[in-house]
PQR file of N, CA, C, O and H, with PARSE charges and radii, in Angstrom:
ATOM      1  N   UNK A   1      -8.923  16.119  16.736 -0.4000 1.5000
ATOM      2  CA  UNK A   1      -8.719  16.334  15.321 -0.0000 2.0000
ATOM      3  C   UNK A   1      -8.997  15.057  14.534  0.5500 1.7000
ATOM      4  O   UNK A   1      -9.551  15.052  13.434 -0.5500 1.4000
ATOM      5  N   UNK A   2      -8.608  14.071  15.126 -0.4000 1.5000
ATOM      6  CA  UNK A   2      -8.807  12.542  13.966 -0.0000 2.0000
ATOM      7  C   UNK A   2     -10.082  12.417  14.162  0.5500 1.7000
ATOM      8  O   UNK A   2     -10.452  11.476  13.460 -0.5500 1.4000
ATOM      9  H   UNK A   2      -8.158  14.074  16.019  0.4000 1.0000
ATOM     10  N   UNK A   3     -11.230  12.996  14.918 -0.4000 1.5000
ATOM     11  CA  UNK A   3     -12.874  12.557  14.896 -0.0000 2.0000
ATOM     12  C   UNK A   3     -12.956  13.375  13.284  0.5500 1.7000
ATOM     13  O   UNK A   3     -13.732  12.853  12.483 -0.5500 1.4000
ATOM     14  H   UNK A   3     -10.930  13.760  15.489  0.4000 1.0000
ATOM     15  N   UNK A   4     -12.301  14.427  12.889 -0.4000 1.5000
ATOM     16  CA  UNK A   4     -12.455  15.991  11.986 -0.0000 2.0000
ATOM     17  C   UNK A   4     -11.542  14.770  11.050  0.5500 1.7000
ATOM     18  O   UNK A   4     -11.364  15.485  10.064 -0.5500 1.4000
ATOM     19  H   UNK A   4     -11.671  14.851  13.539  0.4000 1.0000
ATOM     20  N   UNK A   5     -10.981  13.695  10.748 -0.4000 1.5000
ATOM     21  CA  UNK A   5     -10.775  13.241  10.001 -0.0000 2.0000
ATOM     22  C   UNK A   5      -9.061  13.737   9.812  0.5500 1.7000
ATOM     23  O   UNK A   5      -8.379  13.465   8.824 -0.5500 1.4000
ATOM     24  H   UNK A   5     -11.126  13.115  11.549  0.4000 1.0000
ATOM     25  N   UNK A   6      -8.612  14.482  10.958 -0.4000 1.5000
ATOM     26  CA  UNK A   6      -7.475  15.005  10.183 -0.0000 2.0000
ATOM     27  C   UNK A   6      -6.413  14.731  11.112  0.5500 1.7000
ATOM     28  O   UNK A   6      -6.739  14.603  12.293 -0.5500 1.4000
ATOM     29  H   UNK A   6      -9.166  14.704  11.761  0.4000 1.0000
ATOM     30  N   UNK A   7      -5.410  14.638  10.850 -0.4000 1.5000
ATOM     31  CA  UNK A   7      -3.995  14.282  11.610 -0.0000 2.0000
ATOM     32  C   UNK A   7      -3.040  15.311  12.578  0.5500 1.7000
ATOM     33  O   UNK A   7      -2.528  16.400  12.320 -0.5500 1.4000
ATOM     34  H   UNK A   7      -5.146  14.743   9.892  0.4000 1.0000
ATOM     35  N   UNK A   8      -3.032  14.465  13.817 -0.4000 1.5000
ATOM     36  CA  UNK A   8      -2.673  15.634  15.123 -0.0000 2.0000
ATOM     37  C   UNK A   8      -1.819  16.675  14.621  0.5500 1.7000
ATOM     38  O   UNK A   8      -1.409  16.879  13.478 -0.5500 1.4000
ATOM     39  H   UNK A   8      -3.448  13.580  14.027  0.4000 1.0000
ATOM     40  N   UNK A   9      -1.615  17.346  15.786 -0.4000 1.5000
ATOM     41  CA  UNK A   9      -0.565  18.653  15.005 -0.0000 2.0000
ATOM     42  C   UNK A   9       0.423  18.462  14.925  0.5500 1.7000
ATOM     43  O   UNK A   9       1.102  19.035  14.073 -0.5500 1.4000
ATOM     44  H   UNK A   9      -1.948  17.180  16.714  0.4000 1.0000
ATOM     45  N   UNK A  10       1.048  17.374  15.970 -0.4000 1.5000
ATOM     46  CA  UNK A  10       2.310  17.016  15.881 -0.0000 2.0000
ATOM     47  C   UNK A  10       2.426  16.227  14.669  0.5500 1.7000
ATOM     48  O   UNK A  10       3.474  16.480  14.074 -0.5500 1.4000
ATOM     49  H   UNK A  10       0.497  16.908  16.662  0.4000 1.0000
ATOM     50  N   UNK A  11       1.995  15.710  14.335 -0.4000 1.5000
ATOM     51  CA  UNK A  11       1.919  14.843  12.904 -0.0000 2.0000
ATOM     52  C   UNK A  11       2.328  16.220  11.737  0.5500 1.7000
ATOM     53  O   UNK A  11       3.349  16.221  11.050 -0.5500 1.4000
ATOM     54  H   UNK A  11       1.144  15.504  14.819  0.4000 1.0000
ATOM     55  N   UNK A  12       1.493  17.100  11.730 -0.4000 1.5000
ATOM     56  CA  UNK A  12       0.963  18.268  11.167 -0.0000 2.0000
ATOM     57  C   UNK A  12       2.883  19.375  10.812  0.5500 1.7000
ATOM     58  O   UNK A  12       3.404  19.898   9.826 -0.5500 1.4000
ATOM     59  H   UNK A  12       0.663  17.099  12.289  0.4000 1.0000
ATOM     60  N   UNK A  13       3.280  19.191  12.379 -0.4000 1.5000
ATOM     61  CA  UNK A  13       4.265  19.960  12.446 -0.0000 2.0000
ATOM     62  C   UNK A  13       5.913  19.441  11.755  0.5500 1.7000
ATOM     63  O   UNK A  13       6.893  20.048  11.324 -0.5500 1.4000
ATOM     64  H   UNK A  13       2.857  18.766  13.180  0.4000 1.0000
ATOM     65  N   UNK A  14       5.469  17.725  11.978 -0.4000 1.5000
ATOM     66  CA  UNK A  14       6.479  17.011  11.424 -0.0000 2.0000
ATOM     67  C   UNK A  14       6.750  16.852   9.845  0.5500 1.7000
ATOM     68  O   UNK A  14       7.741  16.542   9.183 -0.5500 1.4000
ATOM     69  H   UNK A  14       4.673  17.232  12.328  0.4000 1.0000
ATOM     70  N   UNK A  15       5.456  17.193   9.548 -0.4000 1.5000
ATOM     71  CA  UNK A  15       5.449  17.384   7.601 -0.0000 2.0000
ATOM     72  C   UNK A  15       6.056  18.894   7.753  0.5500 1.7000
ATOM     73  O   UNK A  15       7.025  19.251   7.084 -0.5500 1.4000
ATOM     74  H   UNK A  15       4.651  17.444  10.085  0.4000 1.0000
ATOM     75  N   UNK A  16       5.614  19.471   8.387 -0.4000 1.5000
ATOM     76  CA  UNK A  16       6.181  21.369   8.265 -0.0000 2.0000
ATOM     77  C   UNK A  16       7.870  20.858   7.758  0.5500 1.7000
ATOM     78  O   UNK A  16       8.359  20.698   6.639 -0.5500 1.4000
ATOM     79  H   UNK A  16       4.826  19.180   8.930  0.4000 1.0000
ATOM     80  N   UNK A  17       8.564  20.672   9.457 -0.4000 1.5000
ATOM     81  CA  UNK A  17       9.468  20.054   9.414 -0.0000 2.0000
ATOM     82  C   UNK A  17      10.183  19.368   8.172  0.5500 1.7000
ATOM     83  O   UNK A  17      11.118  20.019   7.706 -0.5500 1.4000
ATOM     84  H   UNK A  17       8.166  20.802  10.365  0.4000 1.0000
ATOM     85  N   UNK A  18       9.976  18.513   7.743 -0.4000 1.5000
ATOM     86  CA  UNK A  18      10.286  17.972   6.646 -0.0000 2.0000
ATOM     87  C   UNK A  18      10.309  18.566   5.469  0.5500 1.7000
ATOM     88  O   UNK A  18      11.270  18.415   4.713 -0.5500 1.4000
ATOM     89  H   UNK A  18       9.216  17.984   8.122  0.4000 1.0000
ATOM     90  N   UNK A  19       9.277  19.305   5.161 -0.4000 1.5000
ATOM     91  CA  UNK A  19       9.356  19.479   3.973 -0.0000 2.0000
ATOM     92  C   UNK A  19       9.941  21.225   3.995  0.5500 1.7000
ATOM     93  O   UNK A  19      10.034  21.891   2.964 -0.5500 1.4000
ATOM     94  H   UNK A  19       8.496  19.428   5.775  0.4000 1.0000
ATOM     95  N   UNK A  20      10.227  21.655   5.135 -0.4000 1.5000
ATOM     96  CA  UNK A  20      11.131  23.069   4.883 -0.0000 2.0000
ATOM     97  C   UNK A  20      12.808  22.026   5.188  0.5500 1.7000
ATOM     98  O   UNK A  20      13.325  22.429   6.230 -0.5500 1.4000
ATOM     99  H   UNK A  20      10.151  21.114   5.973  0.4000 1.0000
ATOM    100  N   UNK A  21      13.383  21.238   4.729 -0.4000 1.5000
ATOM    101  CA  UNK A  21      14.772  20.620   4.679 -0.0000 2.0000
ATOM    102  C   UNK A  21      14.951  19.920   5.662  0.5500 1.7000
ATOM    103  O   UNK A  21      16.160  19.704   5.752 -0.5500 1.4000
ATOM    104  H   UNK A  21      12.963  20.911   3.883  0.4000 1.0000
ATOM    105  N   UNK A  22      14.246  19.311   6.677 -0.4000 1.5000
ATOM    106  CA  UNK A  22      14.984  18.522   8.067 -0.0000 2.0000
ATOM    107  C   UNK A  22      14.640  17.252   7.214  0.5500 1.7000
ATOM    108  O   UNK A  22      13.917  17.073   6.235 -0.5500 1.4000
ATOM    109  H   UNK A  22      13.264  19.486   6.603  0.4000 1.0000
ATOM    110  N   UNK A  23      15.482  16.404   8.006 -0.4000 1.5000
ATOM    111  CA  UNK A  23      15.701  14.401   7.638 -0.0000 2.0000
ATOM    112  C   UNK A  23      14.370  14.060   7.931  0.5500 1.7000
ATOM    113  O   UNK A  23      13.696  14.754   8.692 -0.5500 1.4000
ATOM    114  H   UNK A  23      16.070  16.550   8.802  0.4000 1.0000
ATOM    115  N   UNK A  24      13.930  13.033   7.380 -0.4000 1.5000
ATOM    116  CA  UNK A  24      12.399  12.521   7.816 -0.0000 2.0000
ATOM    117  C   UNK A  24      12.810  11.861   9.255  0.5500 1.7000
ATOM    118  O   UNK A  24      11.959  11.891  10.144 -0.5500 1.4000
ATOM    119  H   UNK A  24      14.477  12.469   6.761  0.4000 1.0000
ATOM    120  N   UNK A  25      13.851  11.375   9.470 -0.4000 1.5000
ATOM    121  CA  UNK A  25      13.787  10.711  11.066 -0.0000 2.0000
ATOM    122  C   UNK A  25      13.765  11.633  11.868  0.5500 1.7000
ATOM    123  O   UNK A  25      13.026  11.469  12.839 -0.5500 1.4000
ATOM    124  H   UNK A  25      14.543  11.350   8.749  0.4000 1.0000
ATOM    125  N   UNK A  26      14.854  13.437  11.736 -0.4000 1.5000
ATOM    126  CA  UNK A  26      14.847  14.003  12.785 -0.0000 2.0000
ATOM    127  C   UNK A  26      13.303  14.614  12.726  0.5500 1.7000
ATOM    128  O   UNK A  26      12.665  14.536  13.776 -0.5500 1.4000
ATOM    129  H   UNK A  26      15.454  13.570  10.947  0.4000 1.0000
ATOM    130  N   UNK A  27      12.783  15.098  11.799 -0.4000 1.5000
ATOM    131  CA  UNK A  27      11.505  15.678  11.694 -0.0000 2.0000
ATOM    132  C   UNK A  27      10.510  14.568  12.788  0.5500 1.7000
ATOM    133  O   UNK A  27       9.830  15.061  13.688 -0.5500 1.4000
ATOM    134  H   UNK A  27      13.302  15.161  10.946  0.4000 1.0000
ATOM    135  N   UNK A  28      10.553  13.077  12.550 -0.4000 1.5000
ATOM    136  CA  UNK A  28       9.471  12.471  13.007 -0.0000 2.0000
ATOM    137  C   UNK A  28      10.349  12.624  14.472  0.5500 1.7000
ATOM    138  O   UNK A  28       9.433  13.091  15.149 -0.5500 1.4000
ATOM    139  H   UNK A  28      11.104  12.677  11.819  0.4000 1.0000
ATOM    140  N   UNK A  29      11.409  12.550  15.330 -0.4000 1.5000
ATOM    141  CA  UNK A  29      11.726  12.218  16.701 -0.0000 2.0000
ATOM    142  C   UNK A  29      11.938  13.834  17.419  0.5500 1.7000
ATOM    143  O   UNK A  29      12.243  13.982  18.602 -0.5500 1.4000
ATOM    144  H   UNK A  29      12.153  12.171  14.780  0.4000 1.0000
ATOM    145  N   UNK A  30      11.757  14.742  16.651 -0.4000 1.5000
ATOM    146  CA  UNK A  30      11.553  16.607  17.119 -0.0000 2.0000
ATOM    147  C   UNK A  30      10.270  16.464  17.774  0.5500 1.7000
ATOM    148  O   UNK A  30      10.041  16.757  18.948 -0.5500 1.4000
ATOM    149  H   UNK A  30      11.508  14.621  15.690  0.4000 1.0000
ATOM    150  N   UNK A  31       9.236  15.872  16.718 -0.4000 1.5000
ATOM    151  CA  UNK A  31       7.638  15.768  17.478 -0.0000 2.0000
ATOM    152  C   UNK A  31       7.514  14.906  17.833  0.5500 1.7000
ATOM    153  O   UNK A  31       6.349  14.925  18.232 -0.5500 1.4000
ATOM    154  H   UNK A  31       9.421  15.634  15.764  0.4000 1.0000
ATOM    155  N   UNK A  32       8.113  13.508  18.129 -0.4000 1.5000
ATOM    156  CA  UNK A  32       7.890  12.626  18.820 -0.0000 2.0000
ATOM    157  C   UNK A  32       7.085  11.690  17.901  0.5500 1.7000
ATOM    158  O   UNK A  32       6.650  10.749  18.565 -0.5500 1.4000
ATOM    159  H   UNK A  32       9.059  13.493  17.805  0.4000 1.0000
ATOM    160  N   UNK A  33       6.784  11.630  16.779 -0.4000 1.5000
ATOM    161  CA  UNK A  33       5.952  10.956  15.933 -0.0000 2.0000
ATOM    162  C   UNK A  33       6.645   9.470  15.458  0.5500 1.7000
ATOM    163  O   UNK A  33       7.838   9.174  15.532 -0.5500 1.4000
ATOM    164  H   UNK A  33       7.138  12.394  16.240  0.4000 1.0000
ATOM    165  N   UNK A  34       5.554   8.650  14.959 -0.4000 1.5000
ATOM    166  CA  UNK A  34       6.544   7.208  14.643 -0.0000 2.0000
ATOM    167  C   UNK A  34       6.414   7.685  13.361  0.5500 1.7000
ATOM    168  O   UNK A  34       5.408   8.163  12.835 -0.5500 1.4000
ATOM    169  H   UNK A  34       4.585   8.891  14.898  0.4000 1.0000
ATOM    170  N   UNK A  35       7.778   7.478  12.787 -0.4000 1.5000
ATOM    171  CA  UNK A  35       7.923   7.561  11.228 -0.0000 2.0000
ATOM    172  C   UNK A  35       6.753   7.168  10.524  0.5500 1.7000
ATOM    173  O   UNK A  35       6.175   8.037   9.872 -0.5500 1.4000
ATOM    174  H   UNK A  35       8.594   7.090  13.214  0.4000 1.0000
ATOM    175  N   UNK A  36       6.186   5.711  10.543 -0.4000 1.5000
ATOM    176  CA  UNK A  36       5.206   5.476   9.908 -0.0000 2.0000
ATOM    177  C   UNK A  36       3.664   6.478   9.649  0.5500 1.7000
ATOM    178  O   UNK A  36       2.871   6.457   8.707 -0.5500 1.4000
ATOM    179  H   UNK A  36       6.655   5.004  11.073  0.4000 1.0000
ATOM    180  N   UNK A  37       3.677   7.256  10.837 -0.4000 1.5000
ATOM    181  CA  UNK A  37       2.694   8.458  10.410 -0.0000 2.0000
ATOM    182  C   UNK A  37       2.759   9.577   9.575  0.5500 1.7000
ATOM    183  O   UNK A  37       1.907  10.126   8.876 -0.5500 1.4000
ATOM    184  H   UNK A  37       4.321   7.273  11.602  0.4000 1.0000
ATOM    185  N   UNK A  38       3.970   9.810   9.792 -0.4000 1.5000
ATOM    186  CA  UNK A  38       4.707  11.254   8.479 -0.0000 2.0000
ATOM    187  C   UNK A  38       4.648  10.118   7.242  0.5500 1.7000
ATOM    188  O   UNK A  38       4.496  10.630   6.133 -0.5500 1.4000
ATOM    189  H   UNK A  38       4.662   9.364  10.360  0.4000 1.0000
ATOM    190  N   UNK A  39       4.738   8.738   7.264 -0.4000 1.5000
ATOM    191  CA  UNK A  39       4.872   8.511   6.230 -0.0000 2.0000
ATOM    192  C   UNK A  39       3.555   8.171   5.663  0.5500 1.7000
ATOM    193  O   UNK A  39       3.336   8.578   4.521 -0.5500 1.4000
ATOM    194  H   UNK A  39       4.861   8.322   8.165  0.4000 1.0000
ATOM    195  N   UNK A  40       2.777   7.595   6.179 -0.4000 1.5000
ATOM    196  CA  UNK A  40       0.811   7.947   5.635 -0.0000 2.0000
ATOM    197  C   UNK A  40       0.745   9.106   5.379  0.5500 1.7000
ATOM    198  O   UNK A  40       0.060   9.357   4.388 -0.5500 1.4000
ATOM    199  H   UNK A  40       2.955   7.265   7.106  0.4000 1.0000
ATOM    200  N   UNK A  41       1.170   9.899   5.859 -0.4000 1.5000
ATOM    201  CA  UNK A  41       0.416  11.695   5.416 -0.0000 2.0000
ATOM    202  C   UNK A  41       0.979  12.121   4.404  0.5500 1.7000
ATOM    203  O   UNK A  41       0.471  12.879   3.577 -0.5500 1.4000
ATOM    204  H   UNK A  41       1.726   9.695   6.664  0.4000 1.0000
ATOM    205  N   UNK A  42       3.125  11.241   4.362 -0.4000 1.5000
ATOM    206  CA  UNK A  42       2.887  12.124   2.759 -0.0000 2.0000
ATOM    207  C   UNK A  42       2.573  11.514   1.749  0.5500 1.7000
ATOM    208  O   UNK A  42       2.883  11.915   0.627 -0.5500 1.4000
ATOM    209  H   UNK A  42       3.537  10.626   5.034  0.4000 1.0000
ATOM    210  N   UNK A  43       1.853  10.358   1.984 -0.4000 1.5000
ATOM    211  CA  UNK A  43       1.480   9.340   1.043 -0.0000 2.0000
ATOM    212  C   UNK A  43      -0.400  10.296   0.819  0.5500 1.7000
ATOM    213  O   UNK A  43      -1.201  10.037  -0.079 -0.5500 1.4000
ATOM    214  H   UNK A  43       1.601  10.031   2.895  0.4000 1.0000
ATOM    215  N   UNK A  44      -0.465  10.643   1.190 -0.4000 1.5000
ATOM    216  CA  UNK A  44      -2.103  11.559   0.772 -0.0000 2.0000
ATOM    217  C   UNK A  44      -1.751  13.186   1.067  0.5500 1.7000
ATOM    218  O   UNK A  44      -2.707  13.958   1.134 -0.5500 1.4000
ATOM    219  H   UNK A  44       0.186  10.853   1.920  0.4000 1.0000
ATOM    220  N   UNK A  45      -0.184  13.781   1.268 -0.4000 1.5000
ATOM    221  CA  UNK A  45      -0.229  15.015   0.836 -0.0000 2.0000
ATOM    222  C   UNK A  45       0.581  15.439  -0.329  0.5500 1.7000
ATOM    223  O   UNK A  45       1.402  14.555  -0.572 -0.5500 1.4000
ATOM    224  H   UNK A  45       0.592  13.153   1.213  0.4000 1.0000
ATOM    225  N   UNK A  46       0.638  16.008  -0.796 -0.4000 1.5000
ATOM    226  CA  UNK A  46       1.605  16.612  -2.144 -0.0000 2.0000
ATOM    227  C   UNK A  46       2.207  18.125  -1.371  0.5500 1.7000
ATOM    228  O   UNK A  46       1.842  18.403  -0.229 -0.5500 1.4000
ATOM    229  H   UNK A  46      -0.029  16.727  -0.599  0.4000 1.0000
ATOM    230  N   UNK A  47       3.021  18.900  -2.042 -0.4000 1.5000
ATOM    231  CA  UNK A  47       3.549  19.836  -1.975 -0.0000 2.0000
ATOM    232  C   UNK A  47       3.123  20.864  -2.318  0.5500 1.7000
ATOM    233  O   UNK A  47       3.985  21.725  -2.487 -0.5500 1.4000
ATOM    234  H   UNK A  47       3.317  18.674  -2.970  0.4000 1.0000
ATOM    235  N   UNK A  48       2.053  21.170  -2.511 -0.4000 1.5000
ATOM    236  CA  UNK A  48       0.744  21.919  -2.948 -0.0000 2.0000
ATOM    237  C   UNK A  48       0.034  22.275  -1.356  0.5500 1.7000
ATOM    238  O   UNK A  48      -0.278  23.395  -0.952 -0.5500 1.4000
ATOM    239  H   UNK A  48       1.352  20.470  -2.373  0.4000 1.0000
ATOM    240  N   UNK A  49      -0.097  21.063  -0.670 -0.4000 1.5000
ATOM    241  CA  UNK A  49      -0.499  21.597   0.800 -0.0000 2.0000
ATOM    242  C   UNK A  49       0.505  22.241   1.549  0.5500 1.7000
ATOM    243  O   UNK A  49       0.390  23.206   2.304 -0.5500 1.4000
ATOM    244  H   UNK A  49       0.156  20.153  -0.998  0.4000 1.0000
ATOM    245  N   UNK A  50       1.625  21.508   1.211 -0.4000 1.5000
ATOM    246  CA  UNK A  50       2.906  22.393   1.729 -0.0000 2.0000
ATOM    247  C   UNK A  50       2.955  24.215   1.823  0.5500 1.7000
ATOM    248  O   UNK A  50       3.280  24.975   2.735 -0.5500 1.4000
ATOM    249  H   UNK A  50       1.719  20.724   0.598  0.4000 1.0000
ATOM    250  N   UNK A  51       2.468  24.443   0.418 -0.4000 1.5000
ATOM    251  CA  UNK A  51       2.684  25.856   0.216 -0.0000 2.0000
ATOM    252  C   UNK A  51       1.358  26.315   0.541  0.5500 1.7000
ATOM    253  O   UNK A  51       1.321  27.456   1.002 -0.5500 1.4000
ATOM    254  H   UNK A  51       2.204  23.825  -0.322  0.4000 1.0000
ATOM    255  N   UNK A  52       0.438  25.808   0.436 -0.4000 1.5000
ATOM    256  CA  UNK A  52      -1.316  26.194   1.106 -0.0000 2.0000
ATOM    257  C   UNK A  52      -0.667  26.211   2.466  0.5500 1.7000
ATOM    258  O   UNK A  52      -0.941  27.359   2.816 -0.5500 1.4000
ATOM    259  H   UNK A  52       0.469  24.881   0.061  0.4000 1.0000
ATOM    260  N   UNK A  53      -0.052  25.732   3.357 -0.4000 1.5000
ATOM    261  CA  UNK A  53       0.459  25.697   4.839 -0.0000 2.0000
ATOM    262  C   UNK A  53       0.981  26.735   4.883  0.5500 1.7000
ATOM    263  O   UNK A  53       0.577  27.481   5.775 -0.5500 1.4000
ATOM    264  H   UNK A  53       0.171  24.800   3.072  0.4000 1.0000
ATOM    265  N   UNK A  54       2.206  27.306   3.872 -0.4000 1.5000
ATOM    266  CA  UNK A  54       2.991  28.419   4.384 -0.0000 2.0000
ATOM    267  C   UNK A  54       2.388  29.485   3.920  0.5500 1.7000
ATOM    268  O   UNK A  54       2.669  30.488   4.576 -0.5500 1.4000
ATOM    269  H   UNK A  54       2.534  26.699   3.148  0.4000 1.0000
ATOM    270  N   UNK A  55       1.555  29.690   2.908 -0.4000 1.5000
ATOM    271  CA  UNK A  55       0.622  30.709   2.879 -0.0000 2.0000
ATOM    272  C   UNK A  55      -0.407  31.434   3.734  0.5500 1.7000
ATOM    273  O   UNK A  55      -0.705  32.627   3.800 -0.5500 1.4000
ATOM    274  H   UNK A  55       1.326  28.875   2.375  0.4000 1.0000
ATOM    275  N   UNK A  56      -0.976  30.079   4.534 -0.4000 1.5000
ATOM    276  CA  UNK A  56      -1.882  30.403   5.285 -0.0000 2.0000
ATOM    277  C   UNK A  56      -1.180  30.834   6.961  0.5500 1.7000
ATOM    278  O   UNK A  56      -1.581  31.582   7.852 -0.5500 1.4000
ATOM    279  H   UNK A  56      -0.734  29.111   4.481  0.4000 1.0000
ATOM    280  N   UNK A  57      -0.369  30.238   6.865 -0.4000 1.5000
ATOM    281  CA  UNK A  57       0.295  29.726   8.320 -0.0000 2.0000
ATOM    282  C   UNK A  57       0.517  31.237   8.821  0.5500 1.7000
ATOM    283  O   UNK A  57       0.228  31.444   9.999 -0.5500 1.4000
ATOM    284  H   UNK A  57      -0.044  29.630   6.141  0.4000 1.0000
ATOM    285  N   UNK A  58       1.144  32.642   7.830 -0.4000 1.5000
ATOM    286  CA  UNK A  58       1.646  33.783   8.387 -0.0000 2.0000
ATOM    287  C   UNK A  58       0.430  34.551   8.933  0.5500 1.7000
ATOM    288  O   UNK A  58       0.548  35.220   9.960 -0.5500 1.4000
ATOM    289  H   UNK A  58       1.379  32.474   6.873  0.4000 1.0000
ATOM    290  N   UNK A  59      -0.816  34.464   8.225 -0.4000 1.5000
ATOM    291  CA  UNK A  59      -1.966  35.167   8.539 -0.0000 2.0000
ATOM    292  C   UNK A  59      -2.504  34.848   9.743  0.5500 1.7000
ATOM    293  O   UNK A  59      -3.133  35.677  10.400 -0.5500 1.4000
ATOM    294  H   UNK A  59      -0.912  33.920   7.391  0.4000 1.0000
ATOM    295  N   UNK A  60      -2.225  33.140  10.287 -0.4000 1.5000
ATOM    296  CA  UNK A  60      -2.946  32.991  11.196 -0.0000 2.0000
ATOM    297  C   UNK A  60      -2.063  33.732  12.501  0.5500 1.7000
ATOM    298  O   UNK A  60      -2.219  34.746  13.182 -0.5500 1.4000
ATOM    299  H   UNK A  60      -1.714  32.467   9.753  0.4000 1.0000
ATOM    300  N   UNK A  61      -1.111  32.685  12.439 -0.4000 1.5000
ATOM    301  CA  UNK A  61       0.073  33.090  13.114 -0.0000 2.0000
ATOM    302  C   UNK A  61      -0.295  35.417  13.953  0.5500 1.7000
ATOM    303  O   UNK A  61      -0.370  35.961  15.054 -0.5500 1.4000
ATOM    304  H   UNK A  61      -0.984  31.861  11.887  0.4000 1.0000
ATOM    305  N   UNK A  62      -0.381  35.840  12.457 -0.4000 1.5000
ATOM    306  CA  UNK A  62      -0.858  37.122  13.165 -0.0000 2.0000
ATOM    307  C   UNK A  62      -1.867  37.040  14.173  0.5500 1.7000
ATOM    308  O   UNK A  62      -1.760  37.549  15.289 -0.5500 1.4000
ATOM    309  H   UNK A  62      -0.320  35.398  11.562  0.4000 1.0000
ATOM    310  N   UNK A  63      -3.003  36.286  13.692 -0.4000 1.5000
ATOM    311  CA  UNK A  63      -4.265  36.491  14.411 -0.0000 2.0000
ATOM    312  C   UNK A  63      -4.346  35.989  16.222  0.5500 1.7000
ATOM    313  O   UNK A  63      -4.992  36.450  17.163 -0.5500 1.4000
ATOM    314  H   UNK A  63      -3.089  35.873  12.785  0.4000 1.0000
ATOM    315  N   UNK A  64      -3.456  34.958  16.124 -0.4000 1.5000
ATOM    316  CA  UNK A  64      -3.027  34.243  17.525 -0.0000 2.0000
ATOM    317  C   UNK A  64      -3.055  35.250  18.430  0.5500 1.7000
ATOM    318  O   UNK A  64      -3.843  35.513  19.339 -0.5500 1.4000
ATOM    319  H   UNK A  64      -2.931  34.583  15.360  0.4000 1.0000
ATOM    320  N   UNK A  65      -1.449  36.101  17.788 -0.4000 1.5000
ATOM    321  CA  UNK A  65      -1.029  37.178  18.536 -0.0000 2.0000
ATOM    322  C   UNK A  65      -1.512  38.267  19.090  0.5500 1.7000
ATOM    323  O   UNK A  65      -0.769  39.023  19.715 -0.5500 1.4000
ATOM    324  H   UNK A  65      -0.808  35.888  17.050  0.4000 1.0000
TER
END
C-alpha cells in the first residue's frame, strides 16, 4: 500500500478506531501502531474521510462476504 502512496491498514483501522470514540493511545496499541503514525494521518485526514469510510465501508464489507 505505501508504493500506492497510502497508509497500511492497520494505520487505516486505527483512525477507524479513533474517530468512532476510542483514546488515541488505545486506538494506536489495539493495532499495534506508534502513535506518531495516527498522528501524520490525522494531520492530512479530516472527518470528511471519516464518513467517506463509513459510507463506503458497509457496501464493501457486503461484497467480501
Amino acid at each position: 500500500m505505501s508504493k500506492l502512496g497510502l497508509p497500511s491498514l492497520r494505520i487505516w483501522r486505527a483512525f477507524e478506531r479513533f474517530m468512532n470514540g476510542e483514546s488515541f493511545a488505545e486506538s494506536c496499541a489495539n493495532e499495534k501502531n506508534e502513535q506518531a503514525e495516527l498522528e501524520a494521518m490525522l494531520r492530512n485526514c479530516s472527518a470528511r474521510v471519516d464518513k467517506a469510510i463509513k459510507k463506503i465501508r458497509p457496501k464493501v464489507d457486503r461484497l467480501v462476504k
